[in-house]
N, CA, C and O atoms as a MOPAC input file, in Angstrom:
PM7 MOZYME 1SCF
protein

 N      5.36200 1   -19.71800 1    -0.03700 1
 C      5.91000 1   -19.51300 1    -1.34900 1
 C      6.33600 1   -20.85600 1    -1.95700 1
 O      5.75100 1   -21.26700 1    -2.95900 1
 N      7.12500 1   -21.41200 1    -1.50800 1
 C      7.23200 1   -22.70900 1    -1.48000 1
 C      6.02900 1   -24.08600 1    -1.65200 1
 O      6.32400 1   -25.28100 1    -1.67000 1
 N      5.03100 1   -23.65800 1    -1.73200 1
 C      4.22700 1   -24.43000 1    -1.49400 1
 C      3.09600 1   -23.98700 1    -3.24500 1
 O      2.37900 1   -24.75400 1    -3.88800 1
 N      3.31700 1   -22.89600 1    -3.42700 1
 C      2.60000 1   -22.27500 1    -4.57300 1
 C      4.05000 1   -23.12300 1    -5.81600 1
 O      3.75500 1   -23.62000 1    -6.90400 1
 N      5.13200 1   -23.08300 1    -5.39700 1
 C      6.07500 1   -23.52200 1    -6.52000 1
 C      6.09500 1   -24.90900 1    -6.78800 1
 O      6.31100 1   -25.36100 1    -7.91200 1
 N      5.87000 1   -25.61200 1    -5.76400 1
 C      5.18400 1   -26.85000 1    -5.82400 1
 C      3.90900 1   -27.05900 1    -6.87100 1
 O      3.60900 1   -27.89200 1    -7.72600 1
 N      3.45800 1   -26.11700 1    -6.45300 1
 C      2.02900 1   -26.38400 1    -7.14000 1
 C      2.19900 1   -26.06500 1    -8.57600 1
 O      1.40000 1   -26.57700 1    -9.36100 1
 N      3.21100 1   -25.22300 1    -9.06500 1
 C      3.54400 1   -24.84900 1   -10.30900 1
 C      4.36800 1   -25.70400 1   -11.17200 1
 O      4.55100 1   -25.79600 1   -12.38600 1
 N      4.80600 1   -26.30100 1   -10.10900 1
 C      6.00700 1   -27.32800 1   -10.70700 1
 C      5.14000 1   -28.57300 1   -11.01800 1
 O      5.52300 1   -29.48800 1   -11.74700 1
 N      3.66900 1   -28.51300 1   -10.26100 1
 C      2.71700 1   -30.17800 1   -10.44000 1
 C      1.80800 1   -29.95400 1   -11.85400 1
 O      1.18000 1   -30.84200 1   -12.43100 1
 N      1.90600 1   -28.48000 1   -12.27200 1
 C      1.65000 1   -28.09200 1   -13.72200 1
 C      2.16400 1   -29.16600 1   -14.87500 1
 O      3.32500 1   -29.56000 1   -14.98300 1
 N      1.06900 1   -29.54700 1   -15.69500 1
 C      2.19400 1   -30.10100 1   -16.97200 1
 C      2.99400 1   -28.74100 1   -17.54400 1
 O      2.63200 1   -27.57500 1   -17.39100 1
 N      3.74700 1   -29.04800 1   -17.98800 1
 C      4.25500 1   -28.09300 1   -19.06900 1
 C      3.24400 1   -27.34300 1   -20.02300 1
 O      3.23700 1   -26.11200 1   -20.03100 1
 N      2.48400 1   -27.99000 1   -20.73600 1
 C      1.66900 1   -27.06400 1   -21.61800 1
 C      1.15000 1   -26.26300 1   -20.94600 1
 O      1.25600 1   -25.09800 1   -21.32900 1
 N      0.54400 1   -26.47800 1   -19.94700 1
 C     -0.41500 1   -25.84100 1   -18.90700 1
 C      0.62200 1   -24.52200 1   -18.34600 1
 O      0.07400 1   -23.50700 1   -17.91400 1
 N      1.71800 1   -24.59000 1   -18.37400 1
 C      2.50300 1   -23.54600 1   -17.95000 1
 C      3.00600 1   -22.05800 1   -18.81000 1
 O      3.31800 1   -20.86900 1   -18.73700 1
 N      2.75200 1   -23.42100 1   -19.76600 1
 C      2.92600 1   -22.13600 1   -20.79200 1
 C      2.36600 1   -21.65100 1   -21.47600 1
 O      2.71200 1   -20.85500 1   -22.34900 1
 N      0.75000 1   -22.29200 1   -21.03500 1
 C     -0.20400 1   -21.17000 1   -21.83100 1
 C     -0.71200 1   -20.09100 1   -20.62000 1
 O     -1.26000 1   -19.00200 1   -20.79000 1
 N     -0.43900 1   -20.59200 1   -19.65700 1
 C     -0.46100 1   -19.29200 1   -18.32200 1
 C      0.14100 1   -17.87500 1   -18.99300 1
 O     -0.34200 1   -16.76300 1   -19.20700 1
 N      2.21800 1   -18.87100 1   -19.34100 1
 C      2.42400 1   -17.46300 1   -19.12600 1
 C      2.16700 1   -16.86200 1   -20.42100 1
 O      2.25800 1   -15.63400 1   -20.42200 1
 N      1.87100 1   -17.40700 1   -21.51600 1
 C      1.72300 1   -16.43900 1   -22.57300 1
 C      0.75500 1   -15.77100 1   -22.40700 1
 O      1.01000 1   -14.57100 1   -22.49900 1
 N     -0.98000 1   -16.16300 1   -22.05500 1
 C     -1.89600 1   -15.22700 1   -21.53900 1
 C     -1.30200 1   -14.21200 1   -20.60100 1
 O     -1.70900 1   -13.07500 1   -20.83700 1
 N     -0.33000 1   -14.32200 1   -19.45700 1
 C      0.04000 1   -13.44200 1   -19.12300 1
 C      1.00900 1   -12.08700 1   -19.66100 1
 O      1.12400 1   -10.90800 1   -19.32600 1
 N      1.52900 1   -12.85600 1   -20.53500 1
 C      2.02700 1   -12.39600 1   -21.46000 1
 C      1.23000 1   -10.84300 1   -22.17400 1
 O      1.52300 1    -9.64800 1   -22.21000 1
 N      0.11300 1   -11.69600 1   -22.66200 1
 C     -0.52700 1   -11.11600 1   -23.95800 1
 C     -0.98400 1    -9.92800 1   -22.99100 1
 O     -1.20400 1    -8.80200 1   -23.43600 1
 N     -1.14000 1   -10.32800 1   -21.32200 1
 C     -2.29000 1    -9.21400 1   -20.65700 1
 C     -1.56600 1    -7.92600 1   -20.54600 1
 O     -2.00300 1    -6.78100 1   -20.65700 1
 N      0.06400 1    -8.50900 1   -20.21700 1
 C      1.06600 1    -7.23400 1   -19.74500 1
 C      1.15900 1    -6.43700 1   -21.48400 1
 O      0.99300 1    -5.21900 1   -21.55600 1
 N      1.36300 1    -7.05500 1   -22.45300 1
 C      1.55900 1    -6.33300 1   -23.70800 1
 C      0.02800 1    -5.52600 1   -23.49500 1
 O      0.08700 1    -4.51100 1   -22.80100 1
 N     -0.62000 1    -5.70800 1   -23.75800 1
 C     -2.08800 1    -5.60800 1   -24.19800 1
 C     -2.06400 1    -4.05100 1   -23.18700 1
 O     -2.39000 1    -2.95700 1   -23.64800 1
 N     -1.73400 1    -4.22100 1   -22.15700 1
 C     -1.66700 1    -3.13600 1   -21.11400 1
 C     -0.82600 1    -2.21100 1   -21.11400 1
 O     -1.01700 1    -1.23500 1   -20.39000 1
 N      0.16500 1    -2.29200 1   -21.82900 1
 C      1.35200 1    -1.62100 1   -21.97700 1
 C      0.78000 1    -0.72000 1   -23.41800 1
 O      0.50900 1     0.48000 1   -23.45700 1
 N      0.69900 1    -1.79100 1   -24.61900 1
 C      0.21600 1    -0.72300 1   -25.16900 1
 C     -0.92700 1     0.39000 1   -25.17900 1
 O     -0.93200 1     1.49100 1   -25.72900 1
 N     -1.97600 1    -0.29700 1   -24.33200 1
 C     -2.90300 1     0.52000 1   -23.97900 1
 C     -2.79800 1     2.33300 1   -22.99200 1
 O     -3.62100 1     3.24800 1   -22.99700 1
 N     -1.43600 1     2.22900 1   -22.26400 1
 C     -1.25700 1     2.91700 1   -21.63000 1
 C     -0.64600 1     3.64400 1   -22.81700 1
 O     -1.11500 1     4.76400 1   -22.61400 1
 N      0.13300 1     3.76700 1   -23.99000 1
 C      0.77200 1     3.97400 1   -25.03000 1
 C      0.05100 1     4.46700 1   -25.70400 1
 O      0.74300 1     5.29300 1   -26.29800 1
 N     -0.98000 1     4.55000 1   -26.07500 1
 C     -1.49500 1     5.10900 1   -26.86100 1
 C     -2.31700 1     5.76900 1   -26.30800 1
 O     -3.04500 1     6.42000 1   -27.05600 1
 N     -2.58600 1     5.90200 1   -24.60500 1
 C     -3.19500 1     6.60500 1   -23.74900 1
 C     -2.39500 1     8.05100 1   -23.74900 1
 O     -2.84800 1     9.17300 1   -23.97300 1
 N     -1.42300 1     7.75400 1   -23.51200 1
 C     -0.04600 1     9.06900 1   -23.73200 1
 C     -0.42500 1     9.67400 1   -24.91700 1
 O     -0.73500 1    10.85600 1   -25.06200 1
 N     -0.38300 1     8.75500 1   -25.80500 1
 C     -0.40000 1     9.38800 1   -27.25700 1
 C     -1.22800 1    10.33600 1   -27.84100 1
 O     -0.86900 1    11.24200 1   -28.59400 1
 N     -2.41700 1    10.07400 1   -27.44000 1
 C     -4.04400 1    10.36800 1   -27.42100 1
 C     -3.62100 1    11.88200 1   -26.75600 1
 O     -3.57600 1    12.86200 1   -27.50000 1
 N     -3.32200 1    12.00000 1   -25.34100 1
 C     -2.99300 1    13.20900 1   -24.77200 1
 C     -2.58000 1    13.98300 1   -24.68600 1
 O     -2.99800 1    15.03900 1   -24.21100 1
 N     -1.24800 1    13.63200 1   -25.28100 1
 C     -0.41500 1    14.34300 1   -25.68300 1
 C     -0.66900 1    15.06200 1   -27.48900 1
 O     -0.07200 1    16.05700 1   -27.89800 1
 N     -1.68600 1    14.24200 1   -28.31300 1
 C     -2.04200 1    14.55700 1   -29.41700 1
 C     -3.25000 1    15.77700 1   -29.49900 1
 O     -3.93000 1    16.01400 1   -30.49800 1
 N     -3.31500 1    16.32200 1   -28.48600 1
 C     -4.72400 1    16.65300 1   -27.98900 1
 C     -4.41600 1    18.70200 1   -28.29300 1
 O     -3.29900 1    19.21100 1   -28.20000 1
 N     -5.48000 1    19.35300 1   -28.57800 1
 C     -4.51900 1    20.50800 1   -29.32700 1
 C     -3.78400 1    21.46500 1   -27.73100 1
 O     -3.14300 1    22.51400 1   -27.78700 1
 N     -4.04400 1    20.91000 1   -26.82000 1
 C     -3.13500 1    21.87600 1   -25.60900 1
 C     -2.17900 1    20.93800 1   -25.45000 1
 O     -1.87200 1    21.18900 1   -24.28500 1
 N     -1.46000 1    20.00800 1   -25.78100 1
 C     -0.76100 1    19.78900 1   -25.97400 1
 C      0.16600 1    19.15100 1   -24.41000 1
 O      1.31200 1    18.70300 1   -24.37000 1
 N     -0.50000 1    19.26900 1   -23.63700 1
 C     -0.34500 1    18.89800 1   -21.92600 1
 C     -0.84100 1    17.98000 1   -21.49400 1
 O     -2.03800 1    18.09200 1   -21.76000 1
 N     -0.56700 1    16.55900 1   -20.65100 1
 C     -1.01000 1    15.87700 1   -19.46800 1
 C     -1.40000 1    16.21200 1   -18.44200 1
 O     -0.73300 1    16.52100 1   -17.45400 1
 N     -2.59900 1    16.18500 1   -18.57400 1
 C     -3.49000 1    16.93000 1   -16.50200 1
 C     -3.17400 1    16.18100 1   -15.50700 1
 O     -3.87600 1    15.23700 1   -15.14300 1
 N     -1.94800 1    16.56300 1   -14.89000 1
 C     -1.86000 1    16.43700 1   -13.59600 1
 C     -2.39100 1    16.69400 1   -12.46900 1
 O     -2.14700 1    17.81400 1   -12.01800 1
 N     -3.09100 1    15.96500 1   -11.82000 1
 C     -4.15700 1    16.98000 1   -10.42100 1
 C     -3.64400 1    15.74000 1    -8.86900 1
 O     -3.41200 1    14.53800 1    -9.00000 1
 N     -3.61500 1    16.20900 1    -8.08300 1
 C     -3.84600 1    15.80700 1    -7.00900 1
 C     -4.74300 1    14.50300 1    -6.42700 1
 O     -5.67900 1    13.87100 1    -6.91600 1
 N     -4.23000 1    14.43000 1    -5.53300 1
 C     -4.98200 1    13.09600 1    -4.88900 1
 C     -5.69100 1    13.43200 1    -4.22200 1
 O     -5.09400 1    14.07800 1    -3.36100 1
 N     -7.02900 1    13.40600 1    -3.97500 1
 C     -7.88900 1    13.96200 1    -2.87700 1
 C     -7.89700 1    13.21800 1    -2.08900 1
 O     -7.85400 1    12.14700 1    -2.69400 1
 N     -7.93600 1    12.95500 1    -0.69000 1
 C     -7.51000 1    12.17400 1     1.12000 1
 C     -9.10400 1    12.14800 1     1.03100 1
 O     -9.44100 1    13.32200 1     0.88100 1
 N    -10.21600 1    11.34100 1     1.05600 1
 C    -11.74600 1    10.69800 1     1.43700 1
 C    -11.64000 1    11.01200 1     2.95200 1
 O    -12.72300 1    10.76200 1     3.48000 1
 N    -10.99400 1    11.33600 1     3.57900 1
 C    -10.91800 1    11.27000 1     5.22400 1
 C    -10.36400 1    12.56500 1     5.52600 1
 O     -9.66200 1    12.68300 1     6.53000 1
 N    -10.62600 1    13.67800 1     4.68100 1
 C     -9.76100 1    15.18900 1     5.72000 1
 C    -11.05500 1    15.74800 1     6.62400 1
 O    -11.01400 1    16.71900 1     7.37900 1
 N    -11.91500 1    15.11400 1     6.42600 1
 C    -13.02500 1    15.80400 1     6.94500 1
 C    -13.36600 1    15.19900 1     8.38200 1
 O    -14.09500 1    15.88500 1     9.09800 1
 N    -12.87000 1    13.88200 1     8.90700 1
 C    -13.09600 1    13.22600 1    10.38300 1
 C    -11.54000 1    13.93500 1    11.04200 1
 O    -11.14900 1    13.48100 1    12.11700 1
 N    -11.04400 1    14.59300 1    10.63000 1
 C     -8.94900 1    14.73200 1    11.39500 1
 C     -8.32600 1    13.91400 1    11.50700 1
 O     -7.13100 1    14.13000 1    11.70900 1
 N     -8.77100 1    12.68900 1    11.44000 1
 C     -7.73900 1    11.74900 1    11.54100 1
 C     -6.55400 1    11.07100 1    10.71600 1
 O     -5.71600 1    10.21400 1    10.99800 1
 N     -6.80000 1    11.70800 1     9.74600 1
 C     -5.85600 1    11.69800 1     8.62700 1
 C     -4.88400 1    13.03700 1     8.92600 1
 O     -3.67800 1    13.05900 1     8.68100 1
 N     -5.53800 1    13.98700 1     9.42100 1
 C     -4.39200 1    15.14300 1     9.59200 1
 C     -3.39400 1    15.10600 1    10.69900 1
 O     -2.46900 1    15.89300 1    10.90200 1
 N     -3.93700 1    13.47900 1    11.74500 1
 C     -2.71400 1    13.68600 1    12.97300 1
 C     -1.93400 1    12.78900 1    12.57300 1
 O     -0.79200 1    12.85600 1    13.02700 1
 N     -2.25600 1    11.62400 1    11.58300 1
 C     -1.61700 1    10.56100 1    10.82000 1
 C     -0.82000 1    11.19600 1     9.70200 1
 O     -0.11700 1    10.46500 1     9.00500 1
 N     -0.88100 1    12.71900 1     9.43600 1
 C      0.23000 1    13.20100 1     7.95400 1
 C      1.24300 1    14.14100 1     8.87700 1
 O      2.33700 1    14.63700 1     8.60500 1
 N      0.29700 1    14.18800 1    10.27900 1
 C      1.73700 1    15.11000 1    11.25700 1
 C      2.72300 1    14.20300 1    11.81500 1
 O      3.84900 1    14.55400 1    11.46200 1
 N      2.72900 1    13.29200 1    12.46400 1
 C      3.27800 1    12.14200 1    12.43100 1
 C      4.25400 1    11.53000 1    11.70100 1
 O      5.32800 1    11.08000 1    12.09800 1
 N      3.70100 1    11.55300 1    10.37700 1
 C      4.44900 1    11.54500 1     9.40000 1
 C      5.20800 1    11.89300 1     8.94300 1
 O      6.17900 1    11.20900 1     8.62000 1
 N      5.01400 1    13.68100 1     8.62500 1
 C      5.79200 1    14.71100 1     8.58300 1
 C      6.98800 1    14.89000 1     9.53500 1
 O      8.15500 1    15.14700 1     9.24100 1
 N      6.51700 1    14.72500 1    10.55600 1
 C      7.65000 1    14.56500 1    11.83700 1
 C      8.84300 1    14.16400 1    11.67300 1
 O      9.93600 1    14.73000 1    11.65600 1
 N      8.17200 1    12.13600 1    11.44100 1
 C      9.83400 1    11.31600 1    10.88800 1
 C     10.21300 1    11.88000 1     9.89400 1
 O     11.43800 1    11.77100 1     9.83700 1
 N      9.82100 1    12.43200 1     9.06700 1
 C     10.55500 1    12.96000 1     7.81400 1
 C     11.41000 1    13.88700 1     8.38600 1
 O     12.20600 1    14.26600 1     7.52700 1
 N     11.54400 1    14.26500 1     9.14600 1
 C     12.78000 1    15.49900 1     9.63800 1
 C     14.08500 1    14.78400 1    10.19600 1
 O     15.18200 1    15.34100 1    10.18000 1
 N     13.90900 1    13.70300 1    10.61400 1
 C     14.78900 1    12.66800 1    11.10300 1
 C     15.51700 1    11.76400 1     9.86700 1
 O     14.84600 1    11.45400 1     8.88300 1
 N     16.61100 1    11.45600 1     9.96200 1
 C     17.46400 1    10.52800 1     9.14000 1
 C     18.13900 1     9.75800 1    10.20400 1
 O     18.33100 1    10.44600 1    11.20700 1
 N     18.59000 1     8.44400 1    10.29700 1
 C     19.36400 1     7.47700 1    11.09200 1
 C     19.38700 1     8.17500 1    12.67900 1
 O     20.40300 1     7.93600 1    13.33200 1
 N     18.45900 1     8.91200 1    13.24200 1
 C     18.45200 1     9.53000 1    14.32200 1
 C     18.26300 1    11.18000 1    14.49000 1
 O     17.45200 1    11.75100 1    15.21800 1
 N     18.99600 1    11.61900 1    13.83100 1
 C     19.59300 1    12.70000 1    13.24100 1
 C     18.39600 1    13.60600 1    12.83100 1
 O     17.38600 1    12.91400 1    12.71100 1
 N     18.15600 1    15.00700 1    12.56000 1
 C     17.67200 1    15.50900 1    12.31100 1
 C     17.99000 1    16.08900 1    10.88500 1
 O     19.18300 1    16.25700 1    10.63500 1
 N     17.07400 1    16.41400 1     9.92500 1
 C     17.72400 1    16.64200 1     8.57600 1
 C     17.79100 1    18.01600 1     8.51300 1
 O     17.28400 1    18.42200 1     9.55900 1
 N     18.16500 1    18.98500 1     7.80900 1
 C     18.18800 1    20.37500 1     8.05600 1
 C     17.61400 1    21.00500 1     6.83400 1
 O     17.50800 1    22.22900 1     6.76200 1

């Protein structure tokens, strides 16, 4: 980390700050894009956001199903403890 701040710090100045304004422009640019993504959807005559699920690419080898039991498991546990 230290070594990247170096490298930022061996930046001239102009050079720094046309980084961050392009970065800038990318996070706006993205923000509103997601904004008017809402907008669009919500403008739409049902009037709802489709929420659906994540489909798992791997339920079909099991090995994802002994890796979500596992899982499931610690979730019953808190600081040792079992949750109820």
């Amino acid at each position: 980390m230290e070594r990247l701040d170096n490298r930022w710090q061996a930046l001239p100045l102009k050079t720094q700050c046309k980084y961050v304004i392009i970065l800038f422009t990318f996070y706006l640019t993205m923000g509103i894009g997601v904004l008017v993504k809402v907008c669009y959807d919500l403008g739409k005559e049902d009037r709802h956001i489709e929420i659906g699920h994540i489909e798992s690419p791997s339920i079909g080898d099991g090995t994802s199903l002994r890796a979500d039991s596992i899982l499931i498991n610690n979730k019953k546990f808190r600081n040792g403890r079992e949750r109820e």
